[in-house]
Each structure stands twice: as C-alpha cells, then as structure tokens.
MMTF fields as JSON, N, C-alpha, C and O atoms, coordinates in Angstrom:
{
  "mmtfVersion": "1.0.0",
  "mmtfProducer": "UNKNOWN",
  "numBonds": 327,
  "numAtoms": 328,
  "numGroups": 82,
  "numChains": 1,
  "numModels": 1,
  "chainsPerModel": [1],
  "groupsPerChain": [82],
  "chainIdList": ["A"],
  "bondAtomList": [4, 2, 8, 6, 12, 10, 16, 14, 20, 18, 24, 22, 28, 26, 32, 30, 36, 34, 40, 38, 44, 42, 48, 46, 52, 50, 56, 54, 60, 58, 64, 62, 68, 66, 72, 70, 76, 74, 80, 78, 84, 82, 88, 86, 92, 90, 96, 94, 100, 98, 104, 102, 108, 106, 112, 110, 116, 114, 120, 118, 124, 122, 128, 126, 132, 130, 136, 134, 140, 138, 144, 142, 148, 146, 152, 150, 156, 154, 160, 158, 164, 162, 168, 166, 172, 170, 176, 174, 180, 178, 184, 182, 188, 186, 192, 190, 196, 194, 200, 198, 204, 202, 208, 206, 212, 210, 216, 214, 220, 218, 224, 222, 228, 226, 232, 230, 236, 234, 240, 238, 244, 242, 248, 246, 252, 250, 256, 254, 260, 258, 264, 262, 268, 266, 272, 270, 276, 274, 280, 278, 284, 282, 288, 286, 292, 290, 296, 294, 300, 298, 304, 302, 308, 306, 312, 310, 316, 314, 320, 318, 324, 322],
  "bondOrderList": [1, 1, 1, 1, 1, 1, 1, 1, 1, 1, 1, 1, 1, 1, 1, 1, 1, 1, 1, 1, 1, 1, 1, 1, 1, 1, 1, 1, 1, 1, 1, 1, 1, 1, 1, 1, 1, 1, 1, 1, 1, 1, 1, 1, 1, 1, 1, 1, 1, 1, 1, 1, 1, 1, 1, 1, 1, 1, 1, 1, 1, 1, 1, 1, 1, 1, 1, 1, 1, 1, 1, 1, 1, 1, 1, 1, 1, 1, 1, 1, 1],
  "groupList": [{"groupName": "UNK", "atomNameList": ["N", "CA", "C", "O"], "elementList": ["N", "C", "C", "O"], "formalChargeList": [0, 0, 0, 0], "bondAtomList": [1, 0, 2, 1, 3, 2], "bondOrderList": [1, 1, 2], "singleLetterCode": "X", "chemCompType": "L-PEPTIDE LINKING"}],
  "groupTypeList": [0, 0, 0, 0, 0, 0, 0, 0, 0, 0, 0, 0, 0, 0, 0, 0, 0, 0, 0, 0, 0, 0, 0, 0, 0, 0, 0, 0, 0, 0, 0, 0, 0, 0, 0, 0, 0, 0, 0, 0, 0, 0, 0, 0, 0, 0, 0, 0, 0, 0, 0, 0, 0, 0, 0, 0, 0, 0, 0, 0, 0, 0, 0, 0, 0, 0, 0, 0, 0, 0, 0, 0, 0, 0, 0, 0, 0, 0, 0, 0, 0, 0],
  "groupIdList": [1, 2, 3, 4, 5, 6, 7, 8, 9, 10, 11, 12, 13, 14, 15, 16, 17, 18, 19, 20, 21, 22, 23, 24, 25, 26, 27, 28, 29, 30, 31, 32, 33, 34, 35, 36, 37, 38, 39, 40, 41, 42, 43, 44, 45, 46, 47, 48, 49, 50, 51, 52, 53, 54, 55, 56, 57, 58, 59, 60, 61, 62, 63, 64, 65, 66, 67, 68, 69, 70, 71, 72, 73, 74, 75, 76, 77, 78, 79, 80, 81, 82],
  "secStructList": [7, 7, 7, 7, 7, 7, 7, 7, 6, 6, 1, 7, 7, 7, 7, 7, 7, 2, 2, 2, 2, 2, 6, 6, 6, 7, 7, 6, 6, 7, 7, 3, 3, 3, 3, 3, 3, 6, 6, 3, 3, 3, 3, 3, 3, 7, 1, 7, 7, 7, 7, 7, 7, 6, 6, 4, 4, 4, 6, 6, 7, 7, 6, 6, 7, 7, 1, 1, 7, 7, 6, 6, 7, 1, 7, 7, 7, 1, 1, 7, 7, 7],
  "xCoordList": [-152.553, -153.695, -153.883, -152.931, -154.977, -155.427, -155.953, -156.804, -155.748, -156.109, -157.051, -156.594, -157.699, -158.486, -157.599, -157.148, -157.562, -157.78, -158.78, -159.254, -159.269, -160.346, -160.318, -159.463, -161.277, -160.968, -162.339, -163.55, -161.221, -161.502, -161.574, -160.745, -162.588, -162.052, -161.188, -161.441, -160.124, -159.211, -158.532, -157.979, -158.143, -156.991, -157.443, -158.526, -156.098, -156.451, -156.014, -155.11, -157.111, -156.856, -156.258, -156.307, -155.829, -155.705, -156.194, -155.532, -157.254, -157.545, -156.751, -156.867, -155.931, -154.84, -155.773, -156.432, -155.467, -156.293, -155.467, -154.25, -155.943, -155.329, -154.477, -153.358, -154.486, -153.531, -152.554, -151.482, -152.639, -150.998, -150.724, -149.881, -150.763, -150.699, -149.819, -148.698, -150.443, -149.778, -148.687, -148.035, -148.529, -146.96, -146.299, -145.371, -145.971, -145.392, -144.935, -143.999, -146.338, -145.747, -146.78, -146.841, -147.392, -148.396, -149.705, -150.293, -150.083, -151.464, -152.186, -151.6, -153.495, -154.273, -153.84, -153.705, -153.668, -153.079, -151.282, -150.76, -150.472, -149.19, -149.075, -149.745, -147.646, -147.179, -146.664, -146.59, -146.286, -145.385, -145.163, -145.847, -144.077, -143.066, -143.481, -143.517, -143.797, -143.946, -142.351, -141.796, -142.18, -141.37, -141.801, -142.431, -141.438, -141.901, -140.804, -140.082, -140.49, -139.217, -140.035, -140.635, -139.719, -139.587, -140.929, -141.589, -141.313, -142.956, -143.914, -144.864, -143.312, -143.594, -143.784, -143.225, -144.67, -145.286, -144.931, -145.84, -143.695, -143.3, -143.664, -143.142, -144.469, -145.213, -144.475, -144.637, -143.855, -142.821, -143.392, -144.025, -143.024, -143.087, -142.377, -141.434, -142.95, -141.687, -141.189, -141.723, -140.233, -139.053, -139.576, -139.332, -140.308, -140.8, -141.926, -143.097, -141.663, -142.998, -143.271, -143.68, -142.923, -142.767, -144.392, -145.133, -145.001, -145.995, -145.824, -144.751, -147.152, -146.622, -147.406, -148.347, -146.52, -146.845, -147.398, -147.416, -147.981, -148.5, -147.657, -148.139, -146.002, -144.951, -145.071, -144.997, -145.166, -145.192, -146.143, -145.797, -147.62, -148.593, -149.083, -150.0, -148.066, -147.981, -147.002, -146.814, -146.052, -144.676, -144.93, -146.032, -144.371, -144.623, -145.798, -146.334, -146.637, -147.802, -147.269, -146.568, -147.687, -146.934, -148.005, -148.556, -148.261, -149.157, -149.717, -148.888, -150.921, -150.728, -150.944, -151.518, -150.76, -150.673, -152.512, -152.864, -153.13, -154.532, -154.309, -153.258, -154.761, -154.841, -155.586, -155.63, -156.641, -157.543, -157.493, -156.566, -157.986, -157.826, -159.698, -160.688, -159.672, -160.946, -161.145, -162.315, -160.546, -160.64, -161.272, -161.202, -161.683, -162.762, -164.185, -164.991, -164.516, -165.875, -166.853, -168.083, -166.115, -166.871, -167.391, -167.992, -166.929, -167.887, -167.451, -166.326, -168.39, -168.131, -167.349, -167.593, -166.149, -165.629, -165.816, -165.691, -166.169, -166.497, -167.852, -168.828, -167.821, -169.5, -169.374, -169.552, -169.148, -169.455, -170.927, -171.835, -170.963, -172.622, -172.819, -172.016, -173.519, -173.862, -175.326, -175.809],
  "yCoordList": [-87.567, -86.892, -87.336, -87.324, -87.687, -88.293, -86.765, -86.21, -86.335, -85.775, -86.222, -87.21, -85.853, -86.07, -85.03, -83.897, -85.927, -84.753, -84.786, -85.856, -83.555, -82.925, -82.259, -81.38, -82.53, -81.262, -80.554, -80.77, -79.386, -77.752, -77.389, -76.515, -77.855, -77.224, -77.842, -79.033, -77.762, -78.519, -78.869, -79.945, -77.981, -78.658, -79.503, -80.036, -79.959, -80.858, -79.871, -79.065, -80.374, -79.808, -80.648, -81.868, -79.903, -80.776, -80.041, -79.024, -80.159, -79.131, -79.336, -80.349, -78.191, -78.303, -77.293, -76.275, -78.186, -77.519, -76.085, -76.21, -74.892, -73.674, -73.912, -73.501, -74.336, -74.981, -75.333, -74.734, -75.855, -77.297, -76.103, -75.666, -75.304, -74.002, -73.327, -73.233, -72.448, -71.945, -71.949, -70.979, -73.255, -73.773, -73.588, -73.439, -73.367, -73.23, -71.697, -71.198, -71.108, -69.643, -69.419, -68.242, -70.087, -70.122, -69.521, -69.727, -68.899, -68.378, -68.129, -68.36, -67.639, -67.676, -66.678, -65.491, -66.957, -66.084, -66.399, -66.35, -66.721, -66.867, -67.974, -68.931, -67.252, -68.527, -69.903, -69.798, -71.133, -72.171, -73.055, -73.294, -73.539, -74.243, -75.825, -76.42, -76.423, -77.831, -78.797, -78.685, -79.493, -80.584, -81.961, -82.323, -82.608, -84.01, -85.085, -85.186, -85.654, -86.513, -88.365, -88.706, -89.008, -90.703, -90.261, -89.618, -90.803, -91.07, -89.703, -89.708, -88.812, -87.625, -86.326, -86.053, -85.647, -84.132, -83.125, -82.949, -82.49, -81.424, -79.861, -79.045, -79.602, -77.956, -76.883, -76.652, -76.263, -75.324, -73.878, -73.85, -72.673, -71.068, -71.065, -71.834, -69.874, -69.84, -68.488, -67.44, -68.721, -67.641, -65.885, -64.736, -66.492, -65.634, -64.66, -64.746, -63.982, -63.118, -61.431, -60.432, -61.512, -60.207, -59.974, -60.956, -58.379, -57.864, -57.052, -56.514, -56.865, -55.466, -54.472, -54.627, -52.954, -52.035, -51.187, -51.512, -49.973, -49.218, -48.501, -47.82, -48.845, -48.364, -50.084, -49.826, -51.184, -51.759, -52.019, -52.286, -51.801, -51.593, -50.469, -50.367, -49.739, -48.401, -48.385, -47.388, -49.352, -49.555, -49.395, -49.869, -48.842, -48.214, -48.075, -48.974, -47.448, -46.442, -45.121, -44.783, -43.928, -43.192, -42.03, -41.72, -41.441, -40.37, -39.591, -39.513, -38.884, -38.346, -39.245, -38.699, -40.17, -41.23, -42.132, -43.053, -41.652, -42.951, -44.209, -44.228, -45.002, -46.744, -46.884, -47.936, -45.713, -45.685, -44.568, -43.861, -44.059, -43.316, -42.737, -43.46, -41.453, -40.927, -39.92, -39.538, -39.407, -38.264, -38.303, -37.291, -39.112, -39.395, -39.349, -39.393, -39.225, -38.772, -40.005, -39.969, -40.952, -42.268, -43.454, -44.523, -42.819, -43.28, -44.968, -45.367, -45.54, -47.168, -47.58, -47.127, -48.72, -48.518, -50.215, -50.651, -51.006, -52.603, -52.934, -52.193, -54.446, -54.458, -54.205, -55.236, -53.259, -52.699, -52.404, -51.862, -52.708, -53.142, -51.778, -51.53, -51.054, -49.511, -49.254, -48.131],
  "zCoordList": [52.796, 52.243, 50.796, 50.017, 50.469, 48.737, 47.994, 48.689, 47.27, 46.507, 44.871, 44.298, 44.512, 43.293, 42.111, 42.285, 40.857, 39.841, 39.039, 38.655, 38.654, 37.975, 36.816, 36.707, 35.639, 34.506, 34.323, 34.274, 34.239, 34.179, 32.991, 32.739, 31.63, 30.359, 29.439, 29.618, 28.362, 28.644, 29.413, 29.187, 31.03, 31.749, 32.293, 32.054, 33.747, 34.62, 35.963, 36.185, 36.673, 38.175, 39.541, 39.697, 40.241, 41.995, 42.801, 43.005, 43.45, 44.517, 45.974, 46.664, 46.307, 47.108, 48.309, 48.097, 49.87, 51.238, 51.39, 51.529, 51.379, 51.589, 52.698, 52.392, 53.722, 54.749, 53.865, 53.954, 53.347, 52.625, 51.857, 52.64, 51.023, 50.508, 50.941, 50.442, 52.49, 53.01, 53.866, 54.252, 54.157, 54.664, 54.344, 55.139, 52.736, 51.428, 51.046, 50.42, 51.906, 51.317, 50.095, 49.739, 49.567, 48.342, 48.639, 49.701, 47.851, 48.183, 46.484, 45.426, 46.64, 45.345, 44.032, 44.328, 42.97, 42.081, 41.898, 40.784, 43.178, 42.677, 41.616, 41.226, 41.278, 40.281, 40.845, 42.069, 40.427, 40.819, 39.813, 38.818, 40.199, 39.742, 39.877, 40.954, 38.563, 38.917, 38.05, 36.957, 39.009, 38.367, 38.656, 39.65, 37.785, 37.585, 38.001, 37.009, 38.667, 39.281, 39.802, 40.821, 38.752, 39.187, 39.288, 38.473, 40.675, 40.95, 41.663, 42.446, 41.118, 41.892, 40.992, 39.93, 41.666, 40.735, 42.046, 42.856, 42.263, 42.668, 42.691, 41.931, 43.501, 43.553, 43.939, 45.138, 43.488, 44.765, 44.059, 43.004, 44.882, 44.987, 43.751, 43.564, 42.501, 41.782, 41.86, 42.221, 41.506, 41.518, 41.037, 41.407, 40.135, 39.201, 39.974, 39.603, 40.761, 41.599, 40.779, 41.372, 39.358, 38.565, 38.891, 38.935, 39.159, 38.986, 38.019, 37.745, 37.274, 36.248, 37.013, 37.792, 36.424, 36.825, 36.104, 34.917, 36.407, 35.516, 34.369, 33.465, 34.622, 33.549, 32.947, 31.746, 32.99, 32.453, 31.05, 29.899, 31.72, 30.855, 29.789, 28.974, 30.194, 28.924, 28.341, 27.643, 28.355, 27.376, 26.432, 26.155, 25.545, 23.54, 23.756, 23.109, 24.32, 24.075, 24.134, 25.088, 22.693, 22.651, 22.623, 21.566, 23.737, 23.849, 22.81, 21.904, 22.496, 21.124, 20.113, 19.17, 19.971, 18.734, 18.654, 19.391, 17.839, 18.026, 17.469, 16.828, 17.477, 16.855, 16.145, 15.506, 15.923, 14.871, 13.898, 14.294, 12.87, 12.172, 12.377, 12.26, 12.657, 12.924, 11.858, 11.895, 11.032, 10.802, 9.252, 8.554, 8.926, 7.831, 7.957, 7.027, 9.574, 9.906, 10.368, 10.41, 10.657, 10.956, 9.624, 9.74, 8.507, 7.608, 7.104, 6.804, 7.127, 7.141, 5.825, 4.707, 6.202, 4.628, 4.113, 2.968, 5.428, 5.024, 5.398, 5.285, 5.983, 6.325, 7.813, 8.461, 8.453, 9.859, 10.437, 9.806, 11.305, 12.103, 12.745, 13.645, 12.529, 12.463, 13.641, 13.789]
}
C-alpha cells in the first residue's frame, strides 16, 4: 500500500485506511507511539491510554476561592472594552 504525505498547517500528515488502523487496535483520538528504525517509521498503540477525569480537571481548584477579584463593583482599572 503507498501512502502520501500531506501538510496540515505546520505539520506533516499520513492518511492511514481505518482498516490498517484497526488491526492494530487504533482508532480516532488514541495516542501512538512512533519510532524511527533504518528505513522505517514505526506506528504502534501507546502505552499511554490515561483519560482525565472529572477529579483530574478540578485538581487545586479550591471551592470558595474566585480568580477574579469582584468586589470593587466592576469598575475598569486599565483600557478594558466596556
């Protein structure tokens, strides 16, 4: 099978047949593992299948606590677009 590569932006792409994919175990969104060996670009599953969770995404968020300071009444203190 020939494949093309393509750029996306700065990167570079390979568009891989969801078939050849899924032999693999690979599907859209996972991570993988590339290695580079002699004449060859190596694709494999990586190890790494961490999801975050909703305890992940509130780590040191500390209930009670704002990120802003409100209590001056809104009043503009730089050039803020009003």
């Amino acid at each position: 099978m020939t494949a093309y590569i393509i750029k996306n932006g700065e990167d570079y792409c390979i568009s891989v047949p969801k078939v050849v994919l899924a032999r693999r175990g690979i599907s859209l969104g996972d991570s993988v593992s590339l290695t580079a060996e002699a004449d060859k670009i190596i694709v494999s599953p990586s190890s790494d299948k961490r999801t975050a969770t909703v305890e992940d995404l509130l780590e040191g968020y500390t209930p009670g606590i704002d990120r802003f300071d409100w209590e001056d009444g809104g009043v503009a203190r730089g050039r803020e677009l009003l």
